[in-house]
C-alpha positions as CSV (number, residue, x, y, z in Angstrom):
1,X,0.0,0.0,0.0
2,X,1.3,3.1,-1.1
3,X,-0.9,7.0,0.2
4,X,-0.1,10.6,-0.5
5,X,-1.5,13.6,0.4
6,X,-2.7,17.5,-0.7
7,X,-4.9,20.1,0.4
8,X,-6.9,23.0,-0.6
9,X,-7.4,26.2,0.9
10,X,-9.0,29.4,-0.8
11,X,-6.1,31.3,0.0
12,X,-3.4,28.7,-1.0
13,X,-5.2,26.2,-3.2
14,X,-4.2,23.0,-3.3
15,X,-1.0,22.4,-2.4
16,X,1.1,18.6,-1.9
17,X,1.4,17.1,1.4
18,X,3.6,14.4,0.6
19,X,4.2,12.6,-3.5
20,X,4.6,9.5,-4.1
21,X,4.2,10.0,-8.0
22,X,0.5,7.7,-7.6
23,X,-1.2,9.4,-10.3
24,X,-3.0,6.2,-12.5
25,X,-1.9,4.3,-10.1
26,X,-4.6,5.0,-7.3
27,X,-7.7,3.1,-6.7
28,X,-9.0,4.9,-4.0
29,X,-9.5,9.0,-2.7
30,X,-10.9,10.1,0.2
31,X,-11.8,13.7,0.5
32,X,-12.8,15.1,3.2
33,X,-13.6,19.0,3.4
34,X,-15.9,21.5,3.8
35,X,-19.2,21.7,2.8
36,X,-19.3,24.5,0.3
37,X,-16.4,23.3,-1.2
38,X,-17.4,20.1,-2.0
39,X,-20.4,21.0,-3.5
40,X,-18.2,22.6,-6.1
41,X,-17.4,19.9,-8.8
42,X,-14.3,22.3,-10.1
43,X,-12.4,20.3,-7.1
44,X,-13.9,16.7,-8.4
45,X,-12.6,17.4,-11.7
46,X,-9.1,18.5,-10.4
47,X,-9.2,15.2,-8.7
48,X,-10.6,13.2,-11.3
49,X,-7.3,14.5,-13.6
50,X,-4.5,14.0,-10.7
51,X,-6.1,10.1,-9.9
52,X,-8.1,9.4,-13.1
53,X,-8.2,5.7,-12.4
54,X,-9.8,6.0,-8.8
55,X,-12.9,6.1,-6.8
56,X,-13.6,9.8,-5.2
57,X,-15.4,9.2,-1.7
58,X,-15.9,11.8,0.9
59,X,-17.8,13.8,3.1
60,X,-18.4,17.3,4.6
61,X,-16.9,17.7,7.9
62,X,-17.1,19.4,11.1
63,X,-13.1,20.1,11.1
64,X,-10.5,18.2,8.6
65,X,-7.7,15.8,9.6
66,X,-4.2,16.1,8.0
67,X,-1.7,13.7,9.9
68,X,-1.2,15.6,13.4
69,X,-3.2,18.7,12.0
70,X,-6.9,20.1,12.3
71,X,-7.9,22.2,9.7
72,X,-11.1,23.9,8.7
73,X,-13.0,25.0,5.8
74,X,-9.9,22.9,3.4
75,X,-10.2,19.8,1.6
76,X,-7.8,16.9,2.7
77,X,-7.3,14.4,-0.1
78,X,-5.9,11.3,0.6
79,X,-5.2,9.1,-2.5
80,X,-4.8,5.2,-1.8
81,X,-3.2,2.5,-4.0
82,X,-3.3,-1.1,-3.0
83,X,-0.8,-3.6,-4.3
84,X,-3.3,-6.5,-3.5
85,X,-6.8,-5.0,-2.3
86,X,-10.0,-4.4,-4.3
87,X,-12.3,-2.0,-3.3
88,X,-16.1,-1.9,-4.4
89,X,-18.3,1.1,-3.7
90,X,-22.5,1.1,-2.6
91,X,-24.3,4.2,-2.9
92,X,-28.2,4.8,-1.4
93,X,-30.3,7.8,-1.1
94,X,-32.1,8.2,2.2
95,X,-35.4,10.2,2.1
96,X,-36.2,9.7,5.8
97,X,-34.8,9.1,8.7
98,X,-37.3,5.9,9.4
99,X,-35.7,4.4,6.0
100,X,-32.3,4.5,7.9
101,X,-32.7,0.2,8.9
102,X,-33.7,-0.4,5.3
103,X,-31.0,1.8,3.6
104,X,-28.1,-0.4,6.1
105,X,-29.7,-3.4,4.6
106,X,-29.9,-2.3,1.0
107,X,-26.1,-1.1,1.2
108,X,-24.8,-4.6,1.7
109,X,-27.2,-6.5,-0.5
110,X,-25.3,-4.3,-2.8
111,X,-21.7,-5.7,-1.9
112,X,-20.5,-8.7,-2.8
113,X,-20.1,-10.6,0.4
114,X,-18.0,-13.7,-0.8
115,X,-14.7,-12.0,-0.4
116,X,-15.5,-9.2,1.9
117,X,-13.4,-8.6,4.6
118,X,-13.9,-4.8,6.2
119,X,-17.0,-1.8,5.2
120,X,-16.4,1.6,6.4
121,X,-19.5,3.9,6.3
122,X,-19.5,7.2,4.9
123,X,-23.0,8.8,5.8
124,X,-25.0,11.8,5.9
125,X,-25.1,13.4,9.1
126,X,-28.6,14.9,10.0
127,X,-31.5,13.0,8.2
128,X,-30.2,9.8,9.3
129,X,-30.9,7.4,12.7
130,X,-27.3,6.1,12.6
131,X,-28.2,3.3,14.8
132,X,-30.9,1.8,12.7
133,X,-28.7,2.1,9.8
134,X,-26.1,0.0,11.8
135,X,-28.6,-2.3,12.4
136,X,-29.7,-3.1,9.1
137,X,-25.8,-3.6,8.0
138,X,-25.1,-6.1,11.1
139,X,-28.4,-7.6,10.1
140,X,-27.4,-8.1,6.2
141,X,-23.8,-9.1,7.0
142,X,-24.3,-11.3,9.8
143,X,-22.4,-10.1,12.1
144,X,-19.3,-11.3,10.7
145,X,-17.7,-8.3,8.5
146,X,-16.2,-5.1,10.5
147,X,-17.5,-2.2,9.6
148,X,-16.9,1.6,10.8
149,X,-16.9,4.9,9.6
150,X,-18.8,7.7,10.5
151,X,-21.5,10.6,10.0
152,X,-20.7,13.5,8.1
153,X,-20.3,17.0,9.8
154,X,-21.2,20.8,9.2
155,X,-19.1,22.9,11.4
156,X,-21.5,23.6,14.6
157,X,-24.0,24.3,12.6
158,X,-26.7,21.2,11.8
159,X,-28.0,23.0,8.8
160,X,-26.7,20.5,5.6
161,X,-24.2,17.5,5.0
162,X,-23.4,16.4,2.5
163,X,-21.6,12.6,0.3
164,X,-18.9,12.6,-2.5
165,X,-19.2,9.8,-4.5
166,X,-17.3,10.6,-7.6
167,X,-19.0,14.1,-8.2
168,X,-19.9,17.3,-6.3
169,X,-21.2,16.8,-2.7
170,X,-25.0,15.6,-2.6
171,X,-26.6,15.3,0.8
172,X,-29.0,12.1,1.8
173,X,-26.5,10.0,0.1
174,X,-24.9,6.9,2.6
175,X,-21.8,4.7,1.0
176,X,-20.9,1.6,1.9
177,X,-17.3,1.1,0.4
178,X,-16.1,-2.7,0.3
179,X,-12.5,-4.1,0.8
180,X,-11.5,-7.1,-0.5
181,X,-8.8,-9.3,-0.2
182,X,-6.7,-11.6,2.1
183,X,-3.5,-9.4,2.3
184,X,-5.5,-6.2,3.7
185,X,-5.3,-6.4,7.9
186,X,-7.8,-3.9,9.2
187,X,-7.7,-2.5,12.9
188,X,-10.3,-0.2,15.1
189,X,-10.7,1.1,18.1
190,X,-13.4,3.8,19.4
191,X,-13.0,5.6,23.0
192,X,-14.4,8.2,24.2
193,X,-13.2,10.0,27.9
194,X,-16.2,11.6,29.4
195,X,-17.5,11.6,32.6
196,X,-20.9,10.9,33.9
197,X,-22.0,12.0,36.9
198,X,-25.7,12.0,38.9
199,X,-28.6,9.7,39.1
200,X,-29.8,7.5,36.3
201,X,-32.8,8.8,34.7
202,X,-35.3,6.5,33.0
203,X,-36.2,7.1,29.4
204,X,-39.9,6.8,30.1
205,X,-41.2,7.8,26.7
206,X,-39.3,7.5,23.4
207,X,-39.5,6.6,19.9
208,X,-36.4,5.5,18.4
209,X,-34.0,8.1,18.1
210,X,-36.6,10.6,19.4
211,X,-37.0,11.3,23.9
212,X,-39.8,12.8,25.0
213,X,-39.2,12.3,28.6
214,X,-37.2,11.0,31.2
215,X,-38.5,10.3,34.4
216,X,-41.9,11.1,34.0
217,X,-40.6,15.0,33.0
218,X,-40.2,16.3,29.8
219,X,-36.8,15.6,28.5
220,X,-35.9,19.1,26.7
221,X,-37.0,20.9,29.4
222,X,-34.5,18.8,32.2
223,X,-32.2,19.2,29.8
224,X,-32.2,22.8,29.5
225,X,-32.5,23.2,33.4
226,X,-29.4,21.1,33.3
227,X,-27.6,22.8,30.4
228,X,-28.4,26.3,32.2
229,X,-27.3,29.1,29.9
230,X,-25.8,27.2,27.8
231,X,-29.6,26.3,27.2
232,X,-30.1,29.6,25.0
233,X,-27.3,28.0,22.6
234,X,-29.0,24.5,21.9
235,X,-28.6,22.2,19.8
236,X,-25.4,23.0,19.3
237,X,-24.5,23.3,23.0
238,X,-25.7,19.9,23.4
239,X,-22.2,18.9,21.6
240,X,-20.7,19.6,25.4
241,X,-23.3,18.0,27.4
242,X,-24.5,14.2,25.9
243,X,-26.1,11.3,27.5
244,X,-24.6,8.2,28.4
245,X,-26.6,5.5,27.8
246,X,-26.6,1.5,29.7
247,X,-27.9,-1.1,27.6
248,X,-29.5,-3.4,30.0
249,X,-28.1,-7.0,30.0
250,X,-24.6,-4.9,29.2
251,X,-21.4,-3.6,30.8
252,X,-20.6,-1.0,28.5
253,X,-22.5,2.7,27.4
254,X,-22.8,4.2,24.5
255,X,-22.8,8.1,24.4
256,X,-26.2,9.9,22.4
257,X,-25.4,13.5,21.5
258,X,-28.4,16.1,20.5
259,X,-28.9,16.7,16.5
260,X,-31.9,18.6,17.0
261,X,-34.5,20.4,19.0
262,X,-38.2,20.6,19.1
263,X,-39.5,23.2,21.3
264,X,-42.8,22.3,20.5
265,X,-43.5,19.3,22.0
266,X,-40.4,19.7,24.3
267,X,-38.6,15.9,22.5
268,X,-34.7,15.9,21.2
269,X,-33.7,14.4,18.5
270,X,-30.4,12.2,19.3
271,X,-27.9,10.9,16.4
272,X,-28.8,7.0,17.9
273,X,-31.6,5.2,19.2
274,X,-32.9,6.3,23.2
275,X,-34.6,2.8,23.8
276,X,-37.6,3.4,26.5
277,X,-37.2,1.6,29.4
278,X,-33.0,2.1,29.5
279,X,-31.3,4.3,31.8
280,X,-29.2,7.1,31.3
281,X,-26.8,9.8,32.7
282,X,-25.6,13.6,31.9
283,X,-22.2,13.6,31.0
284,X,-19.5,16.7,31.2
285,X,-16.2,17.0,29.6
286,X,-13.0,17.1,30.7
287,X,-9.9,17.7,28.6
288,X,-7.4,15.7,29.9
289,X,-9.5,12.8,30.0
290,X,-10.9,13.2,26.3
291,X,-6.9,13.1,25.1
292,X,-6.7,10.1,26.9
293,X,-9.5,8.5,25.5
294,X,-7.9,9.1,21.9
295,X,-4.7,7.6,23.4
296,X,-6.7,4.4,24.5
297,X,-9.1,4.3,21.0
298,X,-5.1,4.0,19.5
299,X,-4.1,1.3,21.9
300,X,-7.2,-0.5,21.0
301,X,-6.9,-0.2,17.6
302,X,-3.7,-1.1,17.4
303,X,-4.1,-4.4,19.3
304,X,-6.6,-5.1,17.2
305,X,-4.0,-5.1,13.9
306,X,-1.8,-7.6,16.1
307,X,0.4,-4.9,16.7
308,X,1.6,-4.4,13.2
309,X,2.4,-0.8,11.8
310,X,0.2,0.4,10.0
311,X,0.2,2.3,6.4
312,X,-3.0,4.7,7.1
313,X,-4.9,5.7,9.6
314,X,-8.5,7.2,9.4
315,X,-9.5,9.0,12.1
316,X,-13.1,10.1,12.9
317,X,-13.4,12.4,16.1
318,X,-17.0,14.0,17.6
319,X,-17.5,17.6,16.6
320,X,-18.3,17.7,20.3
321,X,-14.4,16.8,21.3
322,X,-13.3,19.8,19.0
323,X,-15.8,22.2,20.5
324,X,-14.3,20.9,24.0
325,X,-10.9,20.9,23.5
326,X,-10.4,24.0,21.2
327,X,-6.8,24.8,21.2
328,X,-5.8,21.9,22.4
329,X,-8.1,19.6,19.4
330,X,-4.2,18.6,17.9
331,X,-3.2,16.7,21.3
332,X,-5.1,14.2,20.9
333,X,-3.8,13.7,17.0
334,X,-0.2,14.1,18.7
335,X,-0.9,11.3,21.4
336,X,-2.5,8.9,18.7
337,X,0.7,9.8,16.7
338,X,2.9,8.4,19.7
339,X,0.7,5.3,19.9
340,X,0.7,4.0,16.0
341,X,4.3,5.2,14.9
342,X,5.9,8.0,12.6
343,X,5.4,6.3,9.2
344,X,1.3,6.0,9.1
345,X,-0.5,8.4,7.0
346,X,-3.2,10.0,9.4
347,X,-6.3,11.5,7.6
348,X,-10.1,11.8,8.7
349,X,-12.6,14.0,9.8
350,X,-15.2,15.7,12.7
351,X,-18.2,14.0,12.8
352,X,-21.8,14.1,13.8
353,X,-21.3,10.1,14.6
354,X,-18.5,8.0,14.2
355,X,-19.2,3.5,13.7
356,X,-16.8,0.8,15.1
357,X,-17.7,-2.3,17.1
358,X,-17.3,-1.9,21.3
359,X,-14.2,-4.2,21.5
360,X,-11.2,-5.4,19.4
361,X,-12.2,-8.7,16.7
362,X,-15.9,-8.1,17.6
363,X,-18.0,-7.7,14.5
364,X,-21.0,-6.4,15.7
365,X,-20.8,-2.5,14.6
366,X,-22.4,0.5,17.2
367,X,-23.5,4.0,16.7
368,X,-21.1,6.1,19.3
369,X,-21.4,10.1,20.1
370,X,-18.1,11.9,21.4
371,X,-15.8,9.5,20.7
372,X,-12.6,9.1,18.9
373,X,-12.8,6.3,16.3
374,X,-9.8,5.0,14.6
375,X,-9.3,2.7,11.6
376,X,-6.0,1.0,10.7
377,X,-4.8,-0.2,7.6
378,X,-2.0,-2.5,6.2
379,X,-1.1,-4.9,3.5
380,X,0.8,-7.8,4.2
């Protein structure tokens, strides 16, 4: 496996990372940038002429990923070629969030799922239940193909997302983009760092991704009694405040972050399911913990690649870990930087949503909110 790397900026335009002369050679770009840039098929085309032999995937992003560096409103392209891989790429529109099961399970009826070996997930971001859609995929694959990958971002400001798949951004598009291959080893790891703190509060009236109330009370307005004045600045406050949510029958809780608001019949919207019936906590942030959980999604992901070294790394972070962390967002690129080595490409994105299973060699893909989620790649 062979990568390289370039950016664009308005001011500088695009400019090389690092060449390794790929050109034809490339099967595979990822581009990941910002919205209104990406709606603009002038930077397709440019693409299209540097890697004319390659699939163009991407997203719109919350904040860009360039090895230990986050940039915004840029493009990152990452160009891929594989000495022994194959790579096959699903497309599905979504027209409403309650087609989100059914567009997981149409995405790998699409794949072939002979040779299969890893799926990574590039969605939209707002009209999408992110854990249905997981749901339909572990459904259709059995449980037996790793898949992650994540949601795609707008800044802070929930308003539009959008796909690349080999033209100008579109939103309500969801890829599913197959490897295949025995010589490609695949590693992930997802962490988050947050702490909960409080009572558990029952989720006594919900309807998928949608809470009406907890405990009895309307859930937007305990929410905004907890949020205080950071209320006023909902949803995108939210990104500093999620829920942690236990599964019963389960050891381990999965974090739900806000997408949206209704102040008319007091619900919230999350990214995931709020099953009624399950329990759940507030959760704050604290910096020094968040860099550590990047540290530990690294470690994970690493064990999970048997400790190899790995060529590229994708790296999918919560828009909520950004808005935390602010100037110290590259600290937890640097500590992930300590944890894989000095020769992996790092590229990826700030998402609404990131996808990876709980646990190292466990197929069985989740929705996760504020986490770091890492993907490593190697050919052997």
């Amino acid at each position: 496996m062979k990568t390289e790397q370039r950016t664009y900026s308005e001011v500088n335009g695009w400019v090389t990372k690092n060449d390794n002369s790929l050109g034809n050679l490339a099967q595979l770009v990822y581009l990941f940038g910002n919205k209104d840039l990406l709606k603009k098929q002038q930077h397709i085309d440019f693409i299209k002429g540097v890697y004319p032999s390659a699939q163009i995937v991407g997203c719109s992003t919350s904040g860009e990923i360039c090895q230990e560096e986050v940039l915004n409103s840029n493009i990152v392209c990452t160009a891929i070629w594989f000495e022994n891989t194959s790579v096959e790429i699903a497309e599905e529109r979504i027209e409403k969030m309650e087609d989100s099961f059914p567009v997981g399970e149409k995405l790998a009826d699409k794949l072939d799922k002979e040779h299969l070996v890893y799926l990574m997930i590039l969605s939209e971001g707002l009209n999408i239940n992110g854990s249905e859609l997981t749901k339909g995929l572990n459904y259709r694959l059995n449980d037996r193909i790793p898949i992650t990958g994540g949601l795609a971002g707008d800044q802070d400001n929930f308003v539009e997302t959008v796909i690349v798949h080999n033209k100008a951004g579109e939103k309500n598009l969801v890829l599913g983009i197959g490897f295949y291959g025995e010589h490609l080893q695949v590693g992930y790891g997802s962490m988050g760092g947050w702490d909960s703190f409080g009572v558990d509060r029952e989720v006594t009236k919900s309807n998928g991704n949608i809470l009406y109330e907890l405990d009895g009370q309307p859930a937007l307005e305990l929410y905004k009694r907890y949020l205080g004045v950071h209320a006023e600045d909902l949803p995108s406050s939210a990104m500093l405040f999620p829920l942690s949510l236990r599964l019963k029958n389960s050891a381990t809780a999965l974090v739900r972050t806000v997408l949206s608001v209704n102040e008319t019949d007091g619900s919230m919207i999350f990214a995931g399911d709020i099953p009624q019936g399950e329990y759940v906590r507030l959760m704050k942030a604290n910096s020094d913990r968040l860099i550590d959980g990047a540290s530990d999604a690294a470690e994970m992901s690493k064990t999970s690649l048997r400790n190899s070294n790995p060529d590229l790394a994708i790296l999918i972070s919560c828009v909520g870990r950004k808005l935390v962390l602010k100037q110290r967002v590259e600290e937890e690129l640097e500590i992930i930087r300590e944890v894989i080595g000095s020769n992996t490409l790092m590229s990826g994105f700030y998402s609404y949503g990131e996808i990876c299973p709980i646990k190292p060699f466990v197929q069985h893909c989740e929705l996760h909110n504020q986490t770091m989620t890492i993907t490593l790649f190697k050919e052997v």
